[in-house]
Structures are given as C-alpha cells and as structure tokens.
N, C-alpha and C positions, 0 to 999 in steps of 0.2 A: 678359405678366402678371408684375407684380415677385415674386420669388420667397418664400416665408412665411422669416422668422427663427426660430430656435428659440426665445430669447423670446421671442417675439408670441404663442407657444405658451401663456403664462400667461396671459394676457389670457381666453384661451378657456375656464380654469376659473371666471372669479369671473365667468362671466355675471348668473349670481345679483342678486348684488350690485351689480351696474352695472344692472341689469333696474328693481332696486329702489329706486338715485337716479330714473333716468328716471321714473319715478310715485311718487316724492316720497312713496315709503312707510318710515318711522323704523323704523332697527336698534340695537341696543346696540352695536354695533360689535364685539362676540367671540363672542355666540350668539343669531343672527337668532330671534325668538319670534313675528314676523309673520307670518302666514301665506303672503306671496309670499315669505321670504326664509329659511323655515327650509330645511335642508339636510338628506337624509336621509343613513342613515349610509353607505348602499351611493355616493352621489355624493360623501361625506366621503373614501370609499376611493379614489374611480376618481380624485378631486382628488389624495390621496397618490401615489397612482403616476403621474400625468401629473407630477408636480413630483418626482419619482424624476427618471423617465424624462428630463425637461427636462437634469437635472442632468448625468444620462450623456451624453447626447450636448451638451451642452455643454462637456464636459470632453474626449470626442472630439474636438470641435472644433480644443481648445486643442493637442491632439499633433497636427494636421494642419501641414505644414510648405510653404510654397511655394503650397498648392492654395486654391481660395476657400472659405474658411471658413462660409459660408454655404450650401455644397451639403455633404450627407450622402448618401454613396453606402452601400445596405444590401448590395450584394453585396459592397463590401469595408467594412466598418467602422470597421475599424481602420486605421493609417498606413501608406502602400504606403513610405513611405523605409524606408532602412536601417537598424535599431534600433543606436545607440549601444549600448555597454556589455556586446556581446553576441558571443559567438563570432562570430573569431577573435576571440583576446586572453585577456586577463587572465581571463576567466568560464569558457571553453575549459581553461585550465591547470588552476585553481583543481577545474572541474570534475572531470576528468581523475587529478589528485590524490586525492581521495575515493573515482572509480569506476572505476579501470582493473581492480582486482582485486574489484568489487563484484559481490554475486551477482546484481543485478537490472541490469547492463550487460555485453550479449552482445557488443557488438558489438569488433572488434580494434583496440583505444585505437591504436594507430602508427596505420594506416587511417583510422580515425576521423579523428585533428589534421591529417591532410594532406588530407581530402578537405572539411574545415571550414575550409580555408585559400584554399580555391579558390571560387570563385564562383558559387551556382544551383546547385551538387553536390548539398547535404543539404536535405531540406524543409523551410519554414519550420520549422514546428513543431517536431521534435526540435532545430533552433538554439533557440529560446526555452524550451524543456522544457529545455536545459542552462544555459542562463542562469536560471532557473526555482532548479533547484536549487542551483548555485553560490552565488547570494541567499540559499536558506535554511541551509546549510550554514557560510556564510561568520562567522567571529566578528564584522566590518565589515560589513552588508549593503550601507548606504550610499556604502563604499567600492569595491565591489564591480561595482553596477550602478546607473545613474542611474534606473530603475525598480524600484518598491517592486512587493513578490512577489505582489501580488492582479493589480495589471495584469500580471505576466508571465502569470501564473497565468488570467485570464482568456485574453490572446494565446493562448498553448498550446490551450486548449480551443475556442478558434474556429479557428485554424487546422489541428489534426490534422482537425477533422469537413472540413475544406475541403480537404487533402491526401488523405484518403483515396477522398473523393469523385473526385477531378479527377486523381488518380495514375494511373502506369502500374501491372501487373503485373509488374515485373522483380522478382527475386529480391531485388536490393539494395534497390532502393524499398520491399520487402515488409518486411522487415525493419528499415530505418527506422522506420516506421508500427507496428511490434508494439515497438520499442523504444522512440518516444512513449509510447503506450498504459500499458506498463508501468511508466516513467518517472511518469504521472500520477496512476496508482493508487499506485502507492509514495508521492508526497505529498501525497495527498488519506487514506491510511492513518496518515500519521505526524502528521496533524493532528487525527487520530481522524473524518474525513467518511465512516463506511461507507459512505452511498447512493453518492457520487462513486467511491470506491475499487470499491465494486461494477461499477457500471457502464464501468468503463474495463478491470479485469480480463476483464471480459467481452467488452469489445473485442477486446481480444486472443487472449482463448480462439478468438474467430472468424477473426479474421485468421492465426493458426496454421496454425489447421485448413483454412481456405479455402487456405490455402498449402499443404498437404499435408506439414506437416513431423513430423507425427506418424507418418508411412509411409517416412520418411527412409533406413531402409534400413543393415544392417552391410555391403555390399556397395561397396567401391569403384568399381564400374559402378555408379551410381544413374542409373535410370532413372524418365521423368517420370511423379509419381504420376495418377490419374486425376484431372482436374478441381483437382489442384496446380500449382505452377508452379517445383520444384524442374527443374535443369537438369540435361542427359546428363552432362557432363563441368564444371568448378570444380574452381576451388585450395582446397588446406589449408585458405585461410583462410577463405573464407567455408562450405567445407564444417562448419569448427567454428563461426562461428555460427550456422548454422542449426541444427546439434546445440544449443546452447548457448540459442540464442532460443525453444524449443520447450520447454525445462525452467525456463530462467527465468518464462515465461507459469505454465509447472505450480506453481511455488514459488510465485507471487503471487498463485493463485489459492489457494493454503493458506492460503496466510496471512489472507487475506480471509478464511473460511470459521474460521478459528480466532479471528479478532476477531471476526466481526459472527454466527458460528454462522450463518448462511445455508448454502444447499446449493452443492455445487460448480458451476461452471460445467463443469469438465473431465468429460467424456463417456468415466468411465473402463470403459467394456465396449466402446469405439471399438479396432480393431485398433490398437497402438501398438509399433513397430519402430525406433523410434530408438533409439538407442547412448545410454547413459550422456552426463552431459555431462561434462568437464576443466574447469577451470580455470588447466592451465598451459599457454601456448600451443605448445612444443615438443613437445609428449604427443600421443599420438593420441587421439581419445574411444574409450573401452571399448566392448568390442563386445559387453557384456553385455547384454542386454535389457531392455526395463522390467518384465518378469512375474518376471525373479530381482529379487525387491525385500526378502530374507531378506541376502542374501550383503555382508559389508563392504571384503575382499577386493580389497586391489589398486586402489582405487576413490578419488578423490579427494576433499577433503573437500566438495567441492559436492555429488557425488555425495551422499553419507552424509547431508547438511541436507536433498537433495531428497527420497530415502526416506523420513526421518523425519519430514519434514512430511506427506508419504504415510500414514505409522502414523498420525498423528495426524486425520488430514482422514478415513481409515475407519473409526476407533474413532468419533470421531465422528456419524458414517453410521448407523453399528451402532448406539449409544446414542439415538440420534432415531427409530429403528425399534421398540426394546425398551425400554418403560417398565421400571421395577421390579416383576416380579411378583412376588417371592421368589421360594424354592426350587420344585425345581429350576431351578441356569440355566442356561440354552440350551447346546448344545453348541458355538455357534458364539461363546460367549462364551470357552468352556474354548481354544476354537484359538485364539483372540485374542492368549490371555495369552500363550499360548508362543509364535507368535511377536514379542509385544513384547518377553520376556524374552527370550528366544535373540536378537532384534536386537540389546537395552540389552546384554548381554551381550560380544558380538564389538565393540562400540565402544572405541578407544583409549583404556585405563584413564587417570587421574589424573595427571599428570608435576609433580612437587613441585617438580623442575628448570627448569621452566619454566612461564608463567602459561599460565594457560587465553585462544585467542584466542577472537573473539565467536563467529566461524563453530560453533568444535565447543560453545560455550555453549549456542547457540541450538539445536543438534543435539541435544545432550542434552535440553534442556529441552522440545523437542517430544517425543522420546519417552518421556517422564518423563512428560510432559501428556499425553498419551495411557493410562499404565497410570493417572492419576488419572483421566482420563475415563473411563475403565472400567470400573474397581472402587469410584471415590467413591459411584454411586446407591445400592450393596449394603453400604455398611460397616453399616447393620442387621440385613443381611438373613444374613451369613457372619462368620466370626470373625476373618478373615483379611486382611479389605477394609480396615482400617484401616491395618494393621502395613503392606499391603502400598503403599497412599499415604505413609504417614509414610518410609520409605525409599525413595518414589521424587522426594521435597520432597529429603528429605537428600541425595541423588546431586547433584539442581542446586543445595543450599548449599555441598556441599564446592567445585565446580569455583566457584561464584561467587567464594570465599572465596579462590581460586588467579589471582582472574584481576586484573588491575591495571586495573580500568575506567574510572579519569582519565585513562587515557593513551587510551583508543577516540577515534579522531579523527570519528567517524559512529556514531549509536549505530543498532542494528538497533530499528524502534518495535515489533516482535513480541513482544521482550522483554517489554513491560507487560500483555499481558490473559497471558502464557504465568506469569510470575511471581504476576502479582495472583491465577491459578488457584492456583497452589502456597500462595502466603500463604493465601489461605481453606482449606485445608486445615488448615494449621498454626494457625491460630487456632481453627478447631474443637476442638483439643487443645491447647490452652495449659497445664493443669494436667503435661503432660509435661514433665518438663526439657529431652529432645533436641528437642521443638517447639517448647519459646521459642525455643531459642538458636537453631537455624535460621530461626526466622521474625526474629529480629535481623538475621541476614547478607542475608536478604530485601529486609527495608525497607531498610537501609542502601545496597544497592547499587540497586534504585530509588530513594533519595533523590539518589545519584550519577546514575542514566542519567539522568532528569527534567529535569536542568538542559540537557538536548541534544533530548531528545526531546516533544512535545508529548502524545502519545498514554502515554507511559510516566508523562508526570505525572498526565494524568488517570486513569490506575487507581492509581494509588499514592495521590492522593486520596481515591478510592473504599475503598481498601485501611486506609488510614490512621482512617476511620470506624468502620469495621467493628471494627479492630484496638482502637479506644479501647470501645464499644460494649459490646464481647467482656470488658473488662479491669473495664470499671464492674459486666458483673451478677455478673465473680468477685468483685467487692468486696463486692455486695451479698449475693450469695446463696451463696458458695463454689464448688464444684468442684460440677458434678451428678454 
C-alpha cells in the first residue's frame, strides 16, 4: 500500500467541496450558503488545525536530512542528526560566558566544556537548552545558531520530557535534567510565559526532591538518603553541585511565585539539611542550615539572594492567608516585620566606591518587596505603613542609582514585576517630592533593563500606564 503524503493530507479537508462539484450543486466560492456545502464552525476549526498541523510536519519534513521524507516517525519527531550550531562550539562559549557565575547554572563550567566536548556525555536536551539560550542572549542571534529560538525552544521541550523518561538515576544524569528544567523555566520567565515557567519549576522542584538533595546533609560522610540517589562517597565537585542545584530549584521557584503570585512549589515544612549554597568554587558550602535564614554572616552573595527570595516567597504566603482586617494585626504580622527589618538591616550597606552589582540589586529588592508586601494592604489601616513602603522603594532607588546597568551583560527578568511593585508604590504618592524623584530612577533604569529583558519591558509598559493615568487625574483634580 503506497504510503499517504502529508499533502494529500489537504485533500481530506475540502471533502465538502469536492462532494459538491460531484452533484453539481453552485457555491459562491468563499461562503458555501447551499445546503450541502455550508460548513459549520466546529469543521471550520478542525480544517484550521488539520492545515496547522499539515504545516508542522511539513516543515519537519524539510529538517529531516538523508532519511525518506515521506515517513514521520512520532516517537522521534524531530531530526536524529547532529544539530549544527550547537554545543561544542561557538553556542558552548558564548553560553558559558553569561552563566559560569550565573545563579540559575549549578553546574561546574570547566566540567561542563569538557564533558560537552565529548560525545553522547550530556543529554540531548540541556545541549540544545544551551544553544537555546546562547540564541537569546546573543546581540547576533543569526550569527550565533542556524536555528531561530522557537525551534530550539521547541527541541528543548521534547527532548528533556524524553530524557527524563528514558534516563538513568545517576547523580550526574540527575542533575543534568534539574539543570534543563531550570534552564527552561528561566526562559519561558524572561519572556513573561508564567504557565510554561510554572510548569518546569515544578519539574524540578520534583526531580530535587526525588533526588534527595534537600537531606544533603553538613556531614562529609553523606550517606544515601532514603529513596534519593545521593552517593556514600564524591568529589568536591559535584558534592558542590548538588548543594548548589538544590538552591538554584529554590530561587526559581521564588521567583516564579513572585511573578505569577501562585503558591510555591517547594514543600517548605519538608525536613531540609542542606548547607547553604557558594558560588566560589574554592569555598566550601557553609554549613549553616536552611532554618538559620535570619543570619548574613560569613555567607556568600547567592546565599543572601536565596534568603531574600525566601523573605519574600513568605510574606507572601502570609499576605494570601490574611486579608485586611484592620486593627488589631496579627501577631505574626508584628514578627514578620522584624525579621525583615533585622534581615534589611545586616545587609552590605551602600558602597559609593563601587556600583551596585545585579546579584546584591536583586537582593535588596526582594527584601524591600517583601516589607511592601507586608505593610502595602494596611497603609489605611496604621500610620506607619506608608512611611514604612516609601523607604523601603528608596533603599532600591539609592542602590539602582549606584549601579551602572548598560554595562549588565544578562539582565536578571525578576527585576520587572520586583520594580513595577516598587513604582506602584511610588506612584500612589506622587504629590511627595522623595516619590517622584525615586520613581524617576525607577522607570529610567527599566527603561535601561527592557532593552535586554522581555518580561522587564512588559511591566514597565504596564508601569508606564499607570504612571501617566496617575499624573492626568493630578492634573485634573489635584493632590487628594
């Protein structure tokens, strides 16, 4: 039997219409009003997506290389050759460049480029998750990778669901697969997709934990956790990624929860014994615990962003529990404060000598967003809720104002809904002098990230509305 063409596939929606030459019944030719030849609207649709569908695997087709173009295999869809353009090489470096010190890449860059040198080492999918982002990263994309970032971007997401499935349990493989995961959340967030970013965070919140690396342990005998697959004995090195890949999951899943306000994925009443994570590879991870999450001490700056995303992901928590009732407020509101302030507090004051980098920006401004989250619902309700947002907006204008953001070669996309928080603040007070002028250093330095970030421009949009909106009904009606 000769095999069906994919377009022969067309043929098979305008039955209709071929139905309706053969009995020589007259159409208008663009909206059949005969009764054999009208089309309802549900066969209108299922015709749109059969001529979708046609398209896609037609253009399948066209990247199949060597094989007969006329068979579509659905257990691999995609081209089994070697993707041009794609780690090793130029996408590899390019990557490499952006995320060796990045907080959302656990894994040990030297390690990494040797083992992406060799062949059938890494899974597909974290190869084309770095080609993936090299593409969007790149000032050249075109020069970069002979694939435009939706087909990477598709590959990525068919192949991690098909590495995860078909993968071993080895610690390295495990880790791979939660560094995919994360990798896809990160740009599926920075292009503002929360359902996608949600859903891949959450990937990895499971594959963590199915790993057992939240029982990680300060004990240099690590012993294997129950139903984890951490090993008795490992080097330095991958003992710091697994510290390392366990806190990046946590930070991505803040982050998510701080854009899209959904609930956390991370299961924080789960016993949790891992060590702090480092960011310098000489350093040992601290052997502080996750439960001291007060202390700044000694701690590296990842450290100090993953806390503070922490403050921020429970004030949260807290505020989605406790409407506004007025007075009196809770008492677990009064403990709140102080530890945000006693955190905001112990953080590395201001340095005039040197600019503010993004890490400790983004640090501050979580837990700056967090005493707004806190205190913003009651600025009616106490006297003190205002003044106390209007200086915690000012904290992250001073450090913005210190920091040299044309030169950020990767912009953090957190920035945009943690700023756009702080701007609606300040635009609720605009008749103050210190709220303009801070809400200036604002927008300006989202006008700056925007140009990098996708997610930063669309709240700055959003921000920009509001900001004009704000300034019309002081035109109209004054200061309330």
């Amino acid at each position: 039997m000769p095999q069906l063409q994919v377009r022969d596939l067309i043929f098979l929606t305008f039955d209709v219409n071929n139905d309706n030459r053969r009995r020589k019944i007259g159409c208008d030719g663009e909206r059949p009003t005969c009764p054999g030849g009208t089309v309802s609207p549900q066969l209108e649709e299922s015709m749109e997506r059969m001529q979708n569908k046609i398209y896609e695997l037609e253009h399948q087709l066209e990247l199949l290389n060597g094989q007969d173009p006329s068979k579509v295999f659905l257990q691999e869809p995609y081209s089994n050759r070697q993707l041009q353009g794609l780690a090793p090489g130029e996408s590899l470096d390019l990557f490499l460049h952006y995320f060796s010190r990045h907080p959302f890449f656990f894994l040990d860059p030297t390690q990494f480029q040797q083992t992406a040198l060799l062949p059938d080492l890494l899974p597909r999918s974290l190869i084309v998750a770095v080609a993936l982002w090299a593409t969007h990263v790149s000032e050249n994309p075109r020069a970069e990778s002979t694939y435009p970032e939706e087909e990477l971007l598709a590959r990525t997401v068919h192949h991690v669901a098909r590495d995860i499935a078909t993968g071993d349990a080895l610690p390295q493989r495990m880790l791979h697969m939660i560094q995919t995961e994360v990798l896809l959340s990160l740009y599926y967030l920075d292009y503002g997709r929360l359902l996608e970013a949600n859903y891949h965070r959450a990937g990895a919140t499971s594959l963590v934990f199915i790993s057992g690396l939240h029982q990680f342990g300060t004990s240099s005998q690590n012993l294997v956790v129950q139903g984890g697959h951490i090993p008795i004995q490992m080097g330095a090195s991958l003992r710091m990624e697994m510290i390392n890949a366990f806190w990046s999951v946590l930070l991505i899943n803040n982050y998510c929860v701080a854009a899209s306000n959904t609930p956390s994925s991370m299961p924080y009443d789960a016993p949790i014994t891992t060590p702090w994570p480092t960011d310098f590879p000489n350093v040992a991870p601290s052997s502080v615990l996750f439960l001291d999450e007060d202390g700044v001490a000694g701690h590296s700056p990842l450290t100090l962003l993953t806390k503070s995303s922490i403050q921020l992901e429970r004030t949260m928590s807290f505020t989605a529990r406790n409407s506004c009732a007025g007075l009196p407020l809770p008492s677990e509101f009064w403990a709140i404060e102080t530890r945000l302030e006693r955190f905001r507090s112990r953080l590395p004051p201001v340095d005039i000598g040197h600019p503010t980098d993004q890490i400790s920006l983004v640090t501050h401004a979580f837990v700056n967003g967090a005493i707004l989250c806190l205190h913003s619902p009651y600025i009616n309700v106490y006297a003190e809720a205002r003044s106390k947002c209007l200086t915690a907006a000012s904290c992250v204008a001073v450090r913005l104002a210190n920091a040299c953001l044309a030169e950020w070669e990767i912009i953090d996309p957190i920035l945009g809904p943690l700023l756009s928080a702080i701007a609606d603040v300040l635009i609720a007070s605009l008749t103050l002098p210190q709220a303009s002028t801070d809400l200036q250093v604002i927008l300006s330095a989202m006008q700056t990230l925007a140009r990098r970030s996708p997610l930063v421009l669309r709240y700055l949009t959003v921000t920009q509305h509001q900001y004009t909106a704000a300034q019309q009904s002081l035109d109209l009606f004054g200061p309330l």
